[in-house]
Backbone bond lengths (Angstrom), bond angles and torsions (degrees), N, CA, C in turn:
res aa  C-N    CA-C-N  psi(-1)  N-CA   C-N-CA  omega(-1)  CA-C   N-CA-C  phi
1 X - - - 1.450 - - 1.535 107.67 -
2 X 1.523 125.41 128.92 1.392 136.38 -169.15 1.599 94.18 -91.18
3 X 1.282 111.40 168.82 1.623 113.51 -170.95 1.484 113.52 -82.47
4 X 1.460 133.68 -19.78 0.888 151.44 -159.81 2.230 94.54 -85.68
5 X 1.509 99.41 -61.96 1.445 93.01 168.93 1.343 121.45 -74.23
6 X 1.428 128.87 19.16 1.692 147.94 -178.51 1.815 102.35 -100.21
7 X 1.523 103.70 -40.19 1.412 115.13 -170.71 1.548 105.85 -97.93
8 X 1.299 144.29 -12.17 1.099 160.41 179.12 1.459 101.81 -93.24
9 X 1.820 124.45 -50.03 1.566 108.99 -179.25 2.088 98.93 -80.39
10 X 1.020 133.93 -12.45 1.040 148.83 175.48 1.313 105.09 -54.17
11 X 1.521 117.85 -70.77 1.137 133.81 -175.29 2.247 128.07 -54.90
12 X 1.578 82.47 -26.13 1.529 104.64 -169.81 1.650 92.11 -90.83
13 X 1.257 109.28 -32.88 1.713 121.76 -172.63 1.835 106.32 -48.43
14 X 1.982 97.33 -63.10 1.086 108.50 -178.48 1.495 120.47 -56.37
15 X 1.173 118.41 -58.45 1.487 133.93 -176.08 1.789 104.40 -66.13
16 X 1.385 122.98 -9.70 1.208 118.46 165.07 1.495 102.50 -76.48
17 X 1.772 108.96 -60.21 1.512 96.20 176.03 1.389 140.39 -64.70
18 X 1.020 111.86 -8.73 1.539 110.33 160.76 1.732 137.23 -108.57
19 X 1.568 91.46 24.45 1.154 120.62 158.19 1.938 122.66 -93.21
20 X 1.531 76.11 -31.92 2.059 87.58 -168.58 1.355 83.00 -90.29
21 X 1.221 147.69 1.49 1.441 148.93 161.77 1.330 117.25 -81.77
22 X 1.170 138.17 -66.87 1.257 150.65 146.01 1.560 110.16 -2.95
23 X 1.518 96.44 -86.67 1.632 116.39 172.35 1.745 119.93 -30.56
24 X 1.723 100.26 -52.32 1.327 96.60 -179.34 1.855 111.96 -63.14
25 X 1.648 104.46 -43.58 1.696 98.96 166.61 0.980 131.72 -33.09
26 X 1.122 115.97 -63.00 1.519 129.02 176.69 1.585 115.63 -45.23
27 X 1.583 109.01 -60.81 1.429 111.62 -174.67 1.426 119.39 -68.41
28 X 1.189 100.74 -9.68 2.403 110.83 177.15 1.186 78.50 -107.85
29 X 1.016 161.19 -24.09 2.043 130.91 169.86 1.674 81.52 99.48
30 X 1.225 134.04 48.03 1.585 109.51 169.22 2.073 93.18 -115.91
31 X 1.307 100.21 -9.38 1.709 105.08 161.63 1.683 108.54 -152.41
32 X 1.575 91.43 143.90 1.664 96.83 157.57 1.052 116.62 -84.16
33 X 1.517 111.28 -175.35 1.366 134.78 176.21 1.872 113.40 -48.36
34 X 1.490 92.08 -27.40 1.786 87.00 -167.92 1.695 97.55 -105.76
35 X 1.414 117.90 28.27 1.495 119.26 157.11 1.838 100.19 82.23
36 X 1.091 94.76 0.81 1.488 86.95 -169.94 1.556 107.22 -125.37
37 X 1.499 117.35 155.37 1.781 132.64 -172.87 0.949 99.82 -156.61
38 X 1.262 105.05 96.39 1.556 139.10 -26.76 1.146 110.81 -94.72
39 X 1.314 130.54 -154.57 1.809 113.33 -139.85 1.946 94.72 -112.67
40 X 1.656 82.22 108.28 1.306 103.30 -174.23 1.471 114.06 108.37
41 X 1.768 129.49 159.91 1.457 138.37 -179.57 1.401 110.61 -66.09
42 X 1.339 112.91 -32.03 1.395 114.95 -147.28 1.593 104.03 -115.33
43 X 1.885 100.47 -8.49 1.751 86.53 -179.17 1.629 110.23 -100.56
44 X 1.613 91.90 176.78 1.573 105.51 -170.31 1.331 102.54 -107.69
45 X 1.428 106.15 136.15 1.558 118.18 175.31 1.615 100.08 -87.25
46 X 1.167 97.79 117.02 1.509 114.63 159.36 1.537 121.00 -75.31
47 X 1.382 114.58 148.22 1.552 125.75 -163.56 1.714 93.26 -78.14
48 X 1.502 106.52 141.08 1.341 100.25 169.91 1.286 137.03 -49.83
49 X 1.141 161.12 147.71 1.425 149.58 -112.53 1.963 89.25 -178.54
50 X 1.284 95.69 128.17 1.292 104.11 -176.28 1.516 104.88 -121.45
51 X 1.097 172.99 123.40 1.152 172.28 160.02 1.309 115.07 -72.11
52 X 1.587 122.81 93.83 1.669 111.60 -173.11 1.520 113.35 -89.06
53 X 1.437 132.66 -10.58 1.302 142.19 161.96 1.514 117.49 -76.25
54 X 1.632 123.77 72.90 1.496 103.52 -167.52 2.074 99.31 -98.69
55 X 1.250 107.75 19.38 1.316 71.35 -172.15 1.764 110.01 -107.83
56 X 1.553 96.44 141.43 1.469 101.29 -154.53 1.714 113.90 -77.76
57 X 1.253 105.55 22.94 1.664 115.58 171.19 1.964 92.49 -76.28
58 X 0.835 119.32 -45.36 1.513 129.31 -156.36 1.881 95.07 -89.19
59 X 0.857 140.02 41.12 1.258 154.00 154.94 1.718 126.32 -162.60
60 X 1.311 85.42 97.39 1.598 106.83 -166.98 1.438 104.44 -82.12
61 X 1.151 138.67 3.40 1.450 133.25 166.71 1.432 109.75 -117.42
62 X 1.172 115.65 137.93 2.026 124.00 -177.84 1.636 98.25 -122.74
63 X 1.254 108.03 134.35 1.717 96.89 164.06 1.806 87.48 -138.43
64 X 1.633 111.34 153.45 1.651 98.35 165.39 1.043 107.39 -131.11
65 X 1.256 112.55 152.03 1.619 105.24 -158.95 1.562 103.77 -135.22
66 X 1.499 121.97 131.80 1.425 110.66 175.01 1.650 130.22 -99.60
67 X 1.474 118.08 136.36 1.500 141.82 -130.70 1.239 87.68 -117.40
68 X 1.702 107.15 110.42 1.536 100.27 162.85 1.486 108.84 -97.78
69 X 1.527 113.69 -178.52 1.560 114.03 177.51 1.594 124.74 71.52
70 X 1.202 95.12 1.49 1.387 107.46 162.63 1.306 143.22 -61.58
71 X 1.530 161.57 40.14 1.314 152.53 -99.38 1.551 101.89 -138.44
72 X 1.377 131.35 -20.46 1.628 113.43 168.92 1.726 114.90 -138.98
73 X 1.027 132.79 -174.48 1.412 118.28 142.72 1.714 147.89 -10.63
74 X 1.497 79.06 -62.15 1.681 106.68 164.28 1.663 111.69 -25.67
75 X 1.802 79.50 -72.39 1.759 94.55 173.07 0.721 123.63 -35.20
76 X 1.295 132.25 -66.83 1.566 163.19 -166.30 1.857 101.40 -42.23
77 X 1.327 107.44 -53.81 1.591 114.21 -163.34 1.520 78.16 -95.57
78 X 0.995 160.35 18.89 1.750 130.14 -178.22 1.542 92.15 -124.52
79 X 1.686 131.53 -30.90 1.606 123.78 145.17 1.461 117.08 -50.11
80 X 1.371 125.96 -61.41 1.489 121.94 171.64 1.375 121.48 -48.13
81 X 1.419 116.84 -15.89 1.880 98.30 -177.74 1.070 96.84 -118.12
82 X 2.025 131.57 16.62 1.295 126.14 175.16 1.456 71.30 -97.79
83 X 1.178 144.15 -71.58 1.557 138.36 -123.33 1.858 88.22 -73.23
84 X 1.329 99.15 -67.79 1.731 98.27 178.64 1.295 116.55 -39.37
85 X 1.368 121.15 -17.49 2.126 98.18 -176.33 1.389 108.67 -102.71
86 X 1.755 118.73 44.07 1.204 135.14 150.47 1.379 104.53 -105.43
87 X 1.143 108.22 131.45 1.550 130.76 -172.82 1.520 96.49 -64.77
88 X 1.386 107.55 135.16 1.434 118.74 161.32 1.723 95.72 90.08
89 X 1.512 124.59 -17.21 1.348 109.31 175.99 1.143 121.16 -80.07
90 X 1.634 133.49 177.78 1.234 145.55 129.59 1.636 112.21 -139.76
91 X 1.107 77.13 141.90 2.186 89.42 -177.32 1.215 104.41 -129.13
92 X 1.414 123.78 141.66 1.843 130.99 154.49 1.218 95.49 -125.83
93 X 1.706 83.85 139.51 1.743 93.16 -170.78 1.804 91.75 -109.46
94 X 1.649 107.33 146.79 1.441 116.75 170.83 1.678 96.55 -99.24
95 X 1.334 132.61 107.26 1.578 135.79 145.96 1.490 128.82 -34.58
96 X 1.538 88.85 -26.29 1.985 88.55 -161.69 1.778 88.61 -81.76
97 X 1.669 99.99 -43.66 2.219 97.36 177.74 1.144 118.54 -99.95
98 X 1.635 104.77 22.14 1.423 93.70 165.40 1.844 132.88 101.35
99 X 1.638 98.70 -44.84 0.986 164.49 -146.77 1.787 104.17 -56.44
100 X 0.764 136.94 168.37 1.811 129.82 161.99 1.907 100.18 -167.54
101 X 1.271 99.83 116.17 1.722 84.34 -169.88 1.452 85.78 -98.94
102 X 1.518 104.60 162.78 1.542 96.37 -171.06 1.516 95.53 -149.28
103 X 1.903 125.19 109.24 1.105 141.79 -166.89 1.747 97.30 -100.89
104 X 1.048 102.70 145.14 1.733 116.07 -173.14 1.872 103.69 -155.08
105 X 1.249 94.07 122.36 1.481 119.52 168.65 1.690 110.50 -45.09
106 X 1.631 97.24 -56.82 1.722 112.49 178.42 1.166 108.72 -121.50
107 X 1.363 119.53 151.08 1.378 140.25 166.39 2.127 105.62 -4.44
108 X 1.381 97.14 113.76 1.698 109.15 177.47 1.360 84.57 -78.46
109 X 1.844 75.98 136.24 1.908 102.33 162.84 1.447 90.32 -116.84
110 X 1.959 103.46 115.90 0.944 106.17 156.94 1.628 131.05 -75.26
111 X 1.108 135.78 -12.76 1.243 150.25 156.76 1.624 103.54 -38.94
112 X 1.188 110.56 -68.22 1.484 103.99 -167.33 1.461 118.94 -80.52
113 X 1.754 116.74 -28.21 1.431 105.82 160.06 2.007 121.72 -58.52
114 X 1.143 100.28 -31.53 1.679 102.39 164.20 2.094 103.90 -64.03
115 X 0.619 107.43 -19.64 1.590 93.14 -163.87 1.458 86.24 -91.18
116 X 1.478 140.80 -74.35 1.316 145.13 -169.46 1.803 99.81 -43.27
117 X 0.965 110.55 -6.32 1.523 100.95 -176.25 1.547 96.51 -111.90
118 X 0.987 107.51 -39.69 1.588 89.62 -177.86 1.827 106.56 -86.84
119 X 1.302 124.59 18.98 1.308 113.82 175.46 1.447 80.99 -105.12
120 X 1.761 144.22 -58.68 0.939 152.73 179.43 2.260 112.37 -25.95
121 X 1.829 94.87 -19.85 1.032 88.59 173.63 1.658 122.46 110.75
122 X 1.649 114.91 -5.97 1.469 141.17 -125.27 1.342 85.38 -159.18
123 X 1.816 113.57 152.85 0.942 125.37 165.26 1.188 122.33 -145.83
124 X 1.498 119.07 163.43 1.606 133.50 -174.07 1.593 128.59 -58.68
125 X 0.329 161.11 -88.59 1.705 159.68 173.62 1.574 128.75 125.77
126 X 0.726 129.20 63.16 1.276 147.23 -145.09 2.004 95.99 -60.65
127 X 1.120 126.64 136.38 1.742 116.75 148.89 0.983 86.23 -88.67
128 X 1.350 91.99 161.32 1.745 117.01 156.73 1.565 116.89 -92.38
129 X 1.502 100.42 121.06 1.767 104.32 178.23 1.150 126.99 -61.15
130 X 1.336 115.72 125.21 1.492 139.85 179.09 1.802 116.31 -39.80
131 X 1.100 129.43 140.38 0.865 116.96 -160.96 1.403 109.53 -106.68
């Protein structure tokens, strides 16, 4: 074996192992898809959040709000169990628009659905008001 095919099985060696590394993260939940637990250094993974009241007669306020930093599934459920572990909420978030609809029993505080999202790691999206 010449050194060149020494540094070539070398090379496939490494990048195998930190692939079969990766992979195992992902599949034990110690990382998602976007490399991160949870998405970003500084955010907090919220406990999964189940919503047992889904029917949307019983939440008379809607606000929708758009979610940046969003990129798989992952995302998707780690906005929903920040927005859901405010009492009286429920949110489903759409990925493909971005989107987080956010149903409330009582009066939405938008203040604090912005804060659970940006601890969640994610951020708000402001339009700009029409003139």
């Amino acid at each position: 074996m010449n050194l060149s095919t020494a540094i070539v099985i070398l090379i496939i060696a490494v990048i195998g192992f930190f692939a079969f590394r990766r992979t195992r993260d992902v599949f034990f939940g110690k990382k998602d898809c976007c490399n991160t637990s949870p998405a970003g250094p500084k955010a907090k993974k919220f406990k999964d959040v189940t919503v047992s009241d889904t029917n949307v007669d019983n939440y008379p306020y809607v606000v929708e709000v758009t979610v940046g930093g969003m990129s798989c599934e992952h995302c998707v459920r780690a906005v929903e169990n920040a927005i859901n572990s405010i009492e009286g909420m429920w949110a489903t978030v759409d990925l493909e628009k971005r989107t987080a609809t956010v149903r409330g029993k009582g009066e939405i505080d938008q203040d604090a659905i912005d804060k659970v999202i940006d601890q969640a790691g994610y951020y708000v999206i402001r339009q700009p008001k029409q003139a």
